[in-house]
ZADO-1210 file (C-alpha; in nm, 4 decimals, padded with zeros to 6 digits):
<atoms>
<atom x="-00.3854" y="-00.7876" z="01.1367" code="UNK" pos="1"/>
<atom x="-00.3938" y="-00.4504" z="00.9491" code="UNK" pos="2"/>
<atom x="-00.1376" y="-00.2187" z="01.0706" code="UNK" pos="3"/>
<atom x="-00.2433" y="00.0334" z="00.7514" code="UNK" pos="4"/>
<atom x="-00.5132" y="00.0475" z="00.4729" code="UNK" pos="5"/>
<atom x="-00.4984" y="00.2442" z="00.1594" code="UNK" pos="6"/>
<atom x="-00.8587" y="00.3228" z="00.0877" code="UNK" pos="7"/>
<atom x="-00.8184" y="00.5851" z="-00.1833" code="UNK" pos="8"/>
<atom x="-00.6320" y="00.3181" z="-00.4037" code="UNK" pos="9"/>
<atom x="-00.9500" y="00.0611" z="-00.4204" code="UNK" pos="10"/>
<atom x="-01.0930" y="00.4033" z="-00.5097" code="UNK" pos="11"/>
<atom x="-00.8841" y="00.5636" z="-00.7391" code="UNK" pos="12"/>
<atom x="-00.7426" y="00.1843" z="-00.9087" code="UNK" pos="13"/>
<atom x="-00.9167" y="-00.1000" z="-01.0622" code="UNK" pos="14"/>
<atom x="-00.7100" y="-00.3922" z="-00.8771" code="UNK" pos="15"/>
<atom x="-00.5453" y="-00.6806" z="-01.1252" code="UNK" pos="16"/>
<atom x="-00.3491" y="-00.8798" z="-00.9324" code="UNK" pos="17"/>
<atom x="-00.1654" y="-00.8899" z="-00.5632" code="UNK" pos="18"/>
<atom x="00.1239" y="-01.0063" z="-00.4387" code="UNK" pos="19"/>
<atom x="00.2712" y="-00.9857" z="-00.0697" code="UNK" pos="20"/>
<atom x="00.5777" y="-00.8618" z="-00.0216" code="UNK" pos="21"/>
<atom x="00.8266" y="-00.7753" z="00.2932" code="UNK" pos="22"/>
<atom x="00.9174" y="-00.4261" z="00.3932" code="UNK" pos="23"/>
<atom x="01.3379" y="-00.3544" z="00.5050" code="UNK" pos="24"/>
<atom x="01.3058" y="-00.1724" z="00.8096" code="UNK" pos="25"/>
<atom x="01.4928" y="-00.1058" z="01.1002" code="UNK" pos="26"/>
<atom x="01.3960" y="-00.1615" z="01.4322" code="UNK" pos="27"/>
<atom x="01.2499" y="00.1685" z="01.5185" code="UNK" pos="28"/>
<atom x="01.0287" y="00.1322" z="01.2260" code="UNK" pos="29"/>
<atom x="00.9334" y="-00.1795" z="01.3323" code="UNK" pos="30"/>
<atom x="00.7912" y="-00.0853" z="01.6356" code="UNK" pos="31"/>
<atom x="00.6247" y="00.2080" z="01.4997" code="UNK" pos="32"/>
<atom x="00.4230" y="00.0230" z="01.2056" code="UNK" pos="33"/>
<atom x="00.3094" y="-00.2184" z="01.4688" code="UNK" pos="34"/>
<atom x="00.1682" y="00.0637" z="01.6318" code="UNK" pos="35"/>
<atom x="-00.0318" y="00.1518" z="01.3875" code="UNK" pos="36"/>
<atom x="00.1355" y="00.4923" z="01.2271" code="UNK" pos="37"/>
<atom x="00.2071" y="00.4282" z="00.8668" code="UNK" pos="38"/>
<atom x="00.0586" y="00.6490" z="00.6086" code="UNK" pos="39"/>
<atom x="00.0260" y="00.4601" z="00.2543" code="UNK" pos="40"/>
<atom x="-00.1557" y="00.8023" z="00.1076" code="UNK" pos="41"/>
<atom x="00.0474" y="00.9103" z="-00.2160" code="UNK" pos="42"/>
<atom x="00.2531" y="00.5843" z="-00.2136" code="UNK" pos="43"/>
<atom x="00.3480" y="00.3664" z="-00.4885" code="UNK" pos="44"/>
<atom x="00.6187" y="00.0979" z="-00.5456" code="UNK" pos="45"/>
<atom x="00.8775" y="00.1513" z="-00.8758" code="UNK" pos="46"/>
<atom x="01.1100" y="-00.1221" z="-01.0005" code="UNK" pos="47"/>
<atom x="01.4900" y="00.0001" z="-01.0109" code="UNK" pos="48"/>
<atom x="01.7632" y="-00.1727" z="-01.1283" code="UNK" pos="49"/>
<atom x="01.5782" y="-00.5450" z="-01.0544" code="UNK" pos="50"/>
<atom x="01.4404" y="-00.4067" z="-00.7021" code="UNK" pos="51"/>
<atom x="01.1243" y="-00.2912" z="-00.5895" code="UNK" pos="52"/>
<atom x="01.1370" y="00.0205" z="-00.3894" code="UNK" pos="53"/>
<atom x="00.8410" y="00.1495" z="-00.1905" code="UNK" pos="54"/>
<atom x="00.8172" y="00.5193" z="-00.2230" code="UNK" pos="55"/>
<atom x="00.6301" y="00.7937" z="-00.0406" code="UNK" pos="56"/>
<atom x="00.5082" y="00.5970" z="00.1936" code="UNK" pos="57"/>
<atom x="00.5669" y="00.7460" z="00.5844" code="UNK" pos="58"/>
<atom x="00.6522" y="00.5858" z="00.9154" code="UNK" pos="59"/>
<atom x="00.6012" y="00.8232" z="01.1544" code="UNK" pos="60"/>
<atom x="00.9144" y="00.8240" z="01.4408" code="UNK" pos="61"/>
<atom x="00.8597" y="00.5570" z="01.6803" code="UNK" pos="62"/>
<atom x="00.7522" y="00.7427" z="02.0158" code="UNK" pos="63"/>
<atom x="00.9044" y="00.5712" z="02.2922" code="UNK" pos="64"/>
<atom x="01.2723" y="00.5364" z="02.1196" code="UNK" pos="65"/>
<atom x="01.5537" y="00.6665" z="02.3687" code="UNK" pos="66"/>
<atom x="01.7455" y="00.7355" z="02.1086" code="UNK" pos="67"/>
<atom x="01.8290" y="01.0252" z="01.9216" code="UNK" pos="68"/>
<atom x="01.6249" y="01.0045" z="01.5443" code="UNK" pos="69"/>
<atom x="01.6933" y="01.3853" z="01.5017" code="UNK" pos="70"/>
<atom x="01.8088" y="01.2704" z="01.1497" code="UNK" pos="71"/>
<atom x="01.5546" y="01.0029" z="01.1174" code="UNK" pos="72"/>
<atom x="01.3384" y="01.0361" z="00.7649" code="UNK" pos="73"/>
<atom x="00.9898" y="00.9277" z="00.7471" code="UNK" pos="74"/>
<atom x="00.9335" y="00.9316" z="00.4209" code="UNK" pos="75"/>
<atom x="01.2679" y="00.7440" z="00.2487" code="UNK" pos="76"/>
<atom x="01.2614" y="00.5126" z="00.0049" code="UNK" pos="77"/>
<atom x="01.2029" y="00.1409" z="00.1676" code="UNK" pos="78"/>
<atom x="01.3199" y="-00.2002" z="-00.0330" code="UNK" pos="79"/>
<atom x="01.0697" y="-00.4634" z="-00.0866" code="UNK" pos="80"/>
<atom x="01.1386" y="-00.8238" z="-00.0692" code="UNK" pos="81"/>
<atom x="00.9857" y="-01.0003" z="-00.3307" code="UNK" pos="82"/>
<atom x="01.1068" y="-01.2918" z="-00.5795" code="UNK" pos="83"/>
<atom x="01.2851" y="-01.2379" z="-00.8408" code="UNK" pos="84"/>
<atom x="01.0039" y="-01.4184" z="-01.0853" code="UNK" pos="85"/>
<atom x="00.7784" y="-01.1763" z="-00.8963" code="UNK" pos="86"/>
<atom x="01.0062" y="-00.8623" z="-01.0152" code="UNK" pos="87"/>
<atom x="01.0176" y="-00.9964" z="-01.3304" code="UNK" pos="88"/>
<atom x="00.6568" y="-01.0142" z="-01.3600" code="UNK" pos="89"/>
<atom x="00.5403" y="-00.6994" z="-01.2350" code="UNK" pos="90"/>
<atom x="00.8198" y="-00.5206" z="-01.4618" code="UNK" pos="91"/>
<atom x="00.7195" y="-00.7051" z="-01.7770" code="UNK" pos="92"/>
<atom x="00.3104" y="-00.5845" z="-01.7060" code="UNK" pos="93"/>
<atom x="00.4552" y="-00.2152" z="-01.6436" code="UNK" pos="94"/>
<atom x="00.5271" y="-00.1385" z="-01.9819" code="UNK" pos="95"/>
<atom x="00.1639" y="-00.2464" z="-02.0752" code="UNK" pos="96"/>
<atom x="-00.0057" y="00.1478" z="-02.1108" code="UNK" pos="97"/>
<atom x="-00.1816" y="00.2484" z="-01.8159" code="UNK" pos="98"/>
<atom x="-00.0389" y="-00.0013" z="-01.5209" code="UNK" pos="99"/>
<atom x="00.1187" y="00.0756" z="-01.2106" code="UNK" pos="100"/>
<atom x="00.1848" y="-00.0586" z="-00.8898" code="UNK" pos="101"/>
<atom x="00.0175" y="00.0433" z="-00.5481" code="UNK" pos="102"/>
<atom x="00.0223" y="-00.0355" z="-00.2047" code="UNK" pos="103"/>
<atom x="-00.2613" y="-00.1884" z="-00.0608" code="UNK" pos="104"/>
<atom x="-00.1876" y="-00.2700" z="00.3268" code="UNK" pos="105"/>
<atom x="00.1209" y="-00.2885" z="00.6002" code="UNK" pos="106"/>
<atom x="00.0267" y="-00.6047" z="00.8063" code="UNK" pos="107"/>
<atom x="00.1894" y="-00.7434" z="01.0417" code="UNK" pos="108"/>
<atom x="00.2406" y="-01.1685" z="00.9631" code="UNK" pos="109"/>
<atom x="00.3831" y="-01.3555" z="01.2651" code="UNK" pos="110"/>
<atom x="00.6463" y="-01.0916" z="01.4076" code="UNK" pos="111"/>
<atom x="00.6988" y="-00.9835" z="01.0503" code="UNK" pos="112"/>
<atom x="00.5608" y="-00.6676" z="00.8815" code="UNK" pos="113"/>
<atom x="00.4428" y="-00.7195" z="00.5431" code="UNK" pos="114"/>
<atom x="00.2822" y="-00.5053" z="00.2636" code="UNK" pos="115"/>
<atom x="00.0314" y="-00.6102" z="00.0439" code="UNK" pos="116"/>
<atom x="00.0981" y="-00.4437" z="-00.3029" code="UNK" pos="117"/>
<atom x="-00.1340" y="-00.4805" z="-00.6290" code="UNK" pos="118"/>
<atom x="-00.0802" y="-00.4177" z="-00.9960" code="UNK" pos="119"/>
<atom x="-00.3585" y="-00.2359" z="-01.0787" code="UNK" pos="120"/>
<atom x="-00.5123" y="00.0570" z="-01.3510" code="UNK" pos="121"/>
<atom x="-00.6346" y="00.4107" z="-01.2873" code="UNK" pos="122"/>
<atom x="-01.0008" y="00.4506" z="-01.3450" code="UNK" pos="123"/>
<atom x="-01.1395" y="00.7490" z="-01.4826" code="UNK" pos="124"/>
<atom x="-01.3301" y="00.9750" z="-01.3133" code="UNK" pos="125"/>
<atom x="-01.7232" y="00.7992" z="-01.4822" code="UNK" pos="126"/>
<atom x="-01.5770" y="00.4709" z="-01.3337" code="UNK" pos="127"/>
<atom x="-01.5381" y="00.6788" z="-00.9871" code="UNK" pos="128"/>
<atom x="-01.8579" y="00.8201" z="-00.9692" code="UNK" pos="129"/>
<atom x="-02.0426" y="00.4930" z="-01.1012" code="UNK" pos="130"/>
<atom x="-01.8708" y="00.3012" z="-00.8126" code="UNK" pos="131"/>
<atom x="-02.0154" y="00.6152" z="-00.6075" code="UNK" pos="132"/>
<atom x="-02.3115" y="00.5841" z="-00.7306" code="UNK" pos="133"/>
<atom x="-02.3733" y="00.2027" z="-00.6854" code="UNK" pos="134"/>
<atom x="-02.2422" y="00.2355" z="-00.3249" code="UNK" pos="135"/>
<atom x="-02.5167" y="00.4531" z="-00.2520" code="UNK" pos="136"/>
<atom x="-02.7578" y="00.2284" z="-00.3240" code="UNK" pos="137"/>
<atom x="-02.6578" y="-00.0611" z="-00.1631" code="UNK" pos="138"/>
<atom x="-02.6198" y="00.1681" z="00.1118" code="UNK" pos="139"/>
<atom x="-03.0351" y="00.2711" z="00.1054" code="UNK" pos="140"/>
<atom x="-03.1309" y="-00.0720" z="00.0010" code="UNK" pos="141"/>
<atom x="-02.9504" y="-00.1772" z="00.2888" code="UNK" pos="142"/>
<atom x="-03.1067" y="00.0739" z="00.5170" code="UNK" pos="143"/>
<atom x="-03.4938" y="-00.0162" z="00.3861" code="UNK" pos="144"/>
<atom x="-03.4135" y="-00.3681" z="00.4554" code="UNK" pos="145"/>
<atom x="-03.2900" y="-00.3262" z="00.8282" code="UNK" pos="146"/>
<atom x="-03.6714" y="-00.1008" z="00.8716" code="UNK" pos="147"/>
</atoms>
């Protein structure tokens, strides 16, 4: 079950390869991604000294928490649990030019929340408006076949 979708990065990235990785949270956050209000919008995942961190990415206060989160951060930095082969992998195709590493979805797996991350390269902006374009179509074709 999707807790989260980052649309913008199918649109923005041309997806290589996904893994699926845990999120540490606490318990507040927990409850709050299972309600649905995580923001993946600006996110991306970096590799720091053998880790992968998940950065920019916000969990918004859990509501109905009695207690006090007056110095509770939405936005920190959040540790991903992945292999170490895994790390090892995605570090190695970072230094290729023009990867990175995005977030895809925050899902919830059992009682666990997970995050589906990709490695994946930027398009440029005639790749955007070709994808656009062909979307579009399908779209009307779509529409004249329904008639």
């Amino acid at each position: 079950m999707d807790l989260a979708r980052n649309k913008k990065a199918y649109f923005n990235y041309q997806v290589l390869e996904t893994f699926e990785a845990g999120i540490v949270l606490s318990g507040a956050e927990v409850k709050a991604a299972k309600e649905g209000r995580v923001t993946l919008d600006g996110a991306y995942v970096r590799i720091q000294g053998g880790e992968a961190w998940l950065i920019n990415a916000t969990i918004a206060r859990y509501s109905k928490s009695g207690a006090d989160q007056s110095n509770y951060v939405p936005d920190r930095n959040r540790k991903l649990l992945l292999t170490k082969r895994e790390i090892e992998k995605i570090a190695g195709s970072l230094g290729q030019n023009g990867l990175t590493v995005v977030p895809l979805s925050v899902y919830s797996s059992r009682r666990l929340v997970k995050i589906k991350i990709a490695l994946a390269r930027g398009k440029r902006t005639i790749d955007k408006r070709e994808a656009i374009k062909e979307k579009d179509y399908r779209r009307r074709l779509n529409a004249r076949v329904r008639r």
